[in-house]
C-alpha positions as CSV (number, residue, x, y, z in Angstrom):
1,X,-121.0,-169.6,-27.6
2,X,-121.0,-166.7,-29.9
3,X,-122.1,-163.6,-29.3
4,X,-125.1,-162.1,-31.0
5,X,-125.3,-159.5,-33.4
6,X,-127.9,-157.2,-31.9
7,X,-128.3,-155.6,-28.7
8,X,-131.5,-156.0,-26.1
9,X,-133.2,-155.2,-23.4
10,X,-132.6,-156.9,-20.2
11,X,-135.4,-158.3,-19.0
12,X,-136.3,-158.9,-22.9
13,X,-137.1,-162.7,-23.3
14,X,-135.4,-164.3,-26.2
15,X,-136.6,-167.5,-27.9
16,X,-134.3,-169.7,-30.7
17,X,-134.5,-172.3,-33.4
18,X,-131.6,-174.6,-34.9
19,X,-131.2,-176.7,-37.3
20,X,-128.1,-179.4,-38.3
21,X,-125.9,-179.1,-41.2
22,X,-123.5,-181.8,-42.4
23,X,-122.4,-182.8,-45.8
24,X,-125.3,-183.8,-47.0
25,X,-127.4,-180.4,-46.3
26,X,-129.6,-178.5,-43.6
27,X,-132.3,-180.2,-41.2
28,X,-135.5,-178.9,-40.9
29,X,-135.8,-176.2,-38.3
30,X,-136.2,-177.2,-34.2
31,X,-139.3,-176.0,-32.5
32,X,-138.4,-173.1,-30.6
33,X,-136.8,-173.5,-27.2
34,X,-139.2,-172.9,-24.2
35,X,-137.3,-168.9,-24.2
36,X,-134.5,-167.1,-22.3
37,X,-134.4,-163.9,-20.5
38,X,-132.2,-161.5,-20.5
39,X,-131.8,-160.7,-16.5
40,X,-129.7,-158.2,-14.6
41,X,-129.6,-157.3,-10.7
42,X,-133.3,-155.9,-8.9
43,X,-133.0,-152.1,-8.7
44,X,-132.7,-150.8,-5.1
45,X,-136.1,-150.5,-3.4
46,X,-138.0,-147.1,-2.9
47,X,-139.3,-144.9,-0.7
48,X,-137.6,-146.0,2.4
49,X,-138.4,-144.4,5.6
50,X,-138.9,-144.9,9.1
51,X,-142.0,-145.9,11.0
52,X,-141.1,-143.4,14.0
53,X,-144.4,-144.8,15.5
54,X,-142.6,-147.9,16.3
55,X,-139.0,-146.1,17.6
56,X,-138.0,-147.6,20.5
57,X,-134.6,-146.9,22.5
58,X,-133.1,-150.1,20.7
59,X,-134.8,-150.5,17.7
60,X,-136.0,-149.0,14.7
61,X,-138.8,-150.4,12.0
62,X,-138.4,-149.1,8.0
63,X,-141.0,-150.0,5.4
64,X,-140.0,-149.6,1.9
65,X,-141.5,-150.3,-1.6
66,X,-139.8,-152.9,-4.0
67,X,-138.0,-151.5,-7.1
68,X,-139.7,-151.0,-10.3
69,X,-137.4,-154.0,-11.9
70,X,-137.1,-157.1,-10.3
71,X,-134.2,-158.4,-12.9
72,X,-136.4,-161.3,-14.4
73,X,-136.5,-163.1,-11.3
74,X,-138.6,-162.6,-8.1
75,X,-136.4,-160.7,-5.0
76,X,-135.6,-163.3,-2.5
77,X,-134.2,-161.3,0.3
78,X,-133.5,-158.0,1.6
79,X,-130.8,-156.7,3.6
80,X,-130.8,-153.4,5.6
81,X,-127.4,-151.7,6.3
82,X,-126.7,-148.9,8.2
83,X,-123.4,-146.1,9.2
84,X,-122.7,-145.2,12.0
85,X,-121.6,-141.8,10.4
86,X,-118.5,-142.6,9.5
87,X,-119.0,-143.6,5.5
88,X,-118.8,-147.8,6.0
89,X,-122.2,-150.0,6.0
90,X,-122.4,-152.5,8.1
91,X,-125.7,-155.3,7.3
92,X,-127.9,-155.1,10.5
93,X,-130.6,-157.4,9.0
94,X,-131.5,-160.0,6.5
95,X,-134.5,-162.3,5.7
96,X,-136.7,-159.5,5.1
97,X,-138.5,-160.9,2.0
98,X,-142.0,-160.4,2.3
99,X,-144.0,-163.9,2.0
């Protein structure tokens, strides 16, 4: 694979053609392929806060908002991590995708 000579967007989809060459000249163009995207990681989700309504003395609810970027792909998950003040995460939760 070579890379190509221009630069874009992630998330920007992509389509191609090709033709054949041997000694005796070109082929006729392909159709175009059924497209590529560029894709890159979700961004982080926003506005994350607690719903103090639900506090209880051992456990915690958080909504949040998805990111404005999913990557090209639909999120699958989320994970919530927390510190316990001293500057390491640890993941307290997963399967949090909504359905």
């Amino acid at each position: 694979m070579k890379d190509a000579p221009f630069n874009l967007a992630w998330g920007t989809s992509i389509y191609a053609k090709i033709d054949a060459i041997n000694s005796y000249g070109i082929s006729e163009l392909s159709d175009a392929g059924n497209g590529a995207v560029i894709i890159t990681y979700p961004e982080a989700p926003v506005d994350l806060t607690e719903v103090i309504a639900e506090r209880t003395s051992t456990s915690i609810t958080f909504s949040w908002s998805e990111g404005l970027d999913n990557g090209g792909t639909p999120v699958l998950d989320y994970r919530v991590s927390f510190d316990g003040a001293i500057g390491v995460y640890s993941v307290l939760a997963t399967n949090l995708a909504a359905t």
